[in-house]
C-alpha positions in Angstrom: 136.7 69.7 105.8 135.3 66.9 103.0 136.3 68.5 99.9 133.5 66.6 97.4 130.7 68.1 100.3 131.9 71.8 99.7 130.0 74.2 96.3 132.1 75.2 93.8 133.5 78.3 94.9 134.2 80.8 91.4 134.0 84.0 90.2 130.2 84.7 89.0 128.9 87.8 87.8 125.7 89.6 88.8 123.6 91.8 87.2 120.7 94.3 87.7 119.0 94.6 84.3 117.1 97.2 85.8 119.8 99.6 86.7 122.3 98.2 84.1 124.8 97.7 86.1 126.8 94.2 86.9 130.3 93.1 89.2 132.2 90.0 88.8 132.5 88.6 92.2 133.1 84.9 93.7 130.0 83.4 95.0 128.6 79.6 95.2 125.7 80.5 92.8 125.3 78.8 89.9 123.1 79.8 86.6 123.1 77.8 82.9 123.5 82.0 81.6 126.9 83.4 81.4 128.2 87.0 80.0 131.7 87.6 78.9 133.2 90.1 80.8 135.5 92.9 80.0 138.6 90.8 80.7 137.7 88.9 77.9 137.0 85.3 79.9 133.6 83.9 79.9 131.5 83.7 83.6 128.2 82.5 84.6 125.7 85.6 85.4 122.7 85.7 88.4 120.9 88.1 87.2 119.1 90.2 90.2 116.0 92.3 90.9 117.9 94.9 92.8 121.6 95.7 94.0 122.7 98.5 95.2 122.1 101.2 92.0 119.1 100.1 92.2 118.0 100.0 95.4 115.8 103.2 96.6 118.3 103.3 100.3 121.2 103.6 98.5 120.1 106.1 95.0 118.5 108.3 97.9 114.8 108.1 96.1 113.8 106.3 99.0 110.1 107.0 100.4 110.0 109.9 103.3 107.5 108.9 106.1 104.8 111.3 106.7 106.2 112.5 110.7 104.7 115.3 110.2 101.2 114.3 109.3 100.9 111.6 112.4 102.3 113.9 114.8 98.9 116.2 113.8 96.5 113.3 113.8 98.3 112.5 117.9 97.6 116.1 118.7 94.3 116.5 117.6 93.3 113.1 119.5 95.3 113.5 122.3 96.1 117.8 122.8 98.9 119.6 122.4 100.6 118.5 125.4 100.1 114.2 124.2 99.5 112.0 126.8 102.1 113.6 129.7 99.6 116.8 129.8 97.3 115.6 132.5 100.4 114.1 134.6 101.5 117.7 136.3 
C-alpha cells in the first residue's frame, strides 16, 4: 500500500445541529471548521443533516403507512374475498 496515495485518517467530529448532538470519531473527511471537544484538544467538525437522534427510524416518530386504508380501497374494487375469490 503507497502511503502518499492513502487520506489522512484522524479523529473528526460530527455534528447534527438539528438534534444537538455530536461524536468524535475517525473518518477521512475533512472540513476548514473545527470544535474543541470535551477532552480539551481541538478537531475538525462535518456538520450533518441527520444522524441517528435525529433521524425519524431511530427517535420512533417515523411516518405509519396507511395499511389499513389501501386494504379498503382493494376490497371495495376487488370484493371481500380479493382476487383468489372467483378461483374456487
Amino acid at each position: 500500500m503507497q502511503q502518499d496515495k492513502q487520506p489522512d485518517y484522524r479523529p473528526v467530529v460530527f455534528r447534527d445541529r438539528s438534534a444537538g448532538y455530536a461524536f468524535l470519531t475517525r473518518s477521512t473527511a475533512t472540513s476548514e471548521q473545527t470544535i474543541e471537544w470535551d477532552d480539551g484538544r481541538t478537531y475538525p467538525v462535518v456538520d450533518v443533516e441527520i444522524s441517528s437522534e435525529s433521524h425519524p427510524f431511530y427517535t420512533g416518530k417515523a411516518r405509519t403507512v396507511d395499511t389499513e386504508g389501501r386494504i379498503a380501497r382493494f376490497e371495495r374494487r376487488y370484493g371481500e374475498g380479493g382476487a383468489d375469490a372467483g378461483s374456487a
